[in-house]
Structures are given as structure tokens and as C-alpha cells.
N, C-alpha and C positions, 0 to 999 in steps of 0.2 A: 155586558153592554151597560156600564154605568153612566153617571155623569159626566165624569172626567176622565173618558178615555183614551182620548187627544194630549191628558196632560202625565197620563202614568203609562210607561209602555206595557205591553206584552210578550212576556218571559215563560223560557224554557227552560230544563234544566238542560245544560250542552252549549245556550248560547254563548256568544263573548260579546263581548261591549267594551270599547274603548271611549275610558273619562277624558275629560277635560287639563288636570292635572298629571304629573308623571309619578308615579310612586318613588319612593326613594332608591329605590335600585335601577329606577331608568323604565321600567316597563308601565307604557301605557293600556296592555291590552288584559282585562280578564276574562275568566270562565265563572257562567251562573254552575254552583253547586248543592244550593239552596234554595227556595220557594215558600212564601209565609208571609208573613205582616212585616218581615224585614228579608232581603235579599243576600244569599252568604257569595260573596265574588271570594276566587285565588289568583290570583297575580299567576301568569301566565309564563314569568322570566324567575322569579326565588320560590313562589310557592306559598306564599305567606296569605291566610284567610283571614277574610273583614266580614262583617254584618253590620250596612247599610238601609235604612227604612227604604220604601217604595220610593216615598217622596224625594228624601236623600240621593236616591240612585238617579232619579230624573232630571234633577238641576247639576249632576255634574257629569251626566251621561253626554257622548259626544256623538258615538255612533252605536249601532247595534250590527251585529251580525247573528242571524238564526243559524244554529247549528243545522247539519242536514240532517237528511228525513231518518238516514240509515243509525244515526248517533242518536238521537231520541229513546226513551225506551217507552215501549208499549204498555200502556195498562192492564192491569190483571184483569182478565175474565172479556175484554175485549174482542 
């Protein structure tokens, strides 16, 4: 619950998110595979990994999709 959490979304690992621009191979849509001070997305159509800052992800993020509950993974000792 920070300052600005209207302006960074909230991320899972499983999510996808589809940007603004198309990647070079056409595909709009990626998977979060990463979680940190910067977000790792893989292109959903060639496969190819990027690491985007928080910030970066949110002005070119278009939409989000939450993975389902069953794709998440549980944390240890939970």
C-alpha cells in the first residue's frame, strides 16, 4: 500500500500483459517470468526475454491479465 499504487500495477508471476507497441515478430501479448525492481516479460509468440523497470512496464502496459489462481505458485511454508 504505497504512494503510487494507482500508478504501478500489481504483478504475478503467470500474469500476461499486453503493451501498447507490437514486438517485432507481431506479438502483442507477454508472460511476467520475473518479479524485482525491474519486471522479466517473454513474448508469448517467438519467446524472446526482456527486463523492463516497474515504471517502464506501466507506461507501455495496455492491459493486464491475472494468471488463474491454479497457475500461481504457492509459497513455501504457507
Amino acid at each position: 500500500m504505497g504512494y503510487n499504487d494507482c500508478m504501478l500495477p500489481e504483478l504475478n508471476l503467470g500474469d500476461r500483459v499486453k503493451l501498447r507497441k507490437a514486438h517485432p515478430c507481431g506479438g502483442f501479448t507477454w508472460k511476467v517470468v520475473r518479479l524485482g525492481a525491474d519486471i522479466g516479460l517473454e513474448c508469448e509468440t517467438c519467446a524472446h526475454k526482456v527486463l523492463l523497470s516497474r515504471r517502464e512496464l506501466a507506461h507501455r502496459m495496455k492491459t493486464h491479465f491475472p494468471a488463474p489462481i491454479s497457475d500461481q505458485k504457492e509459497a513455501p511454508g504457507a
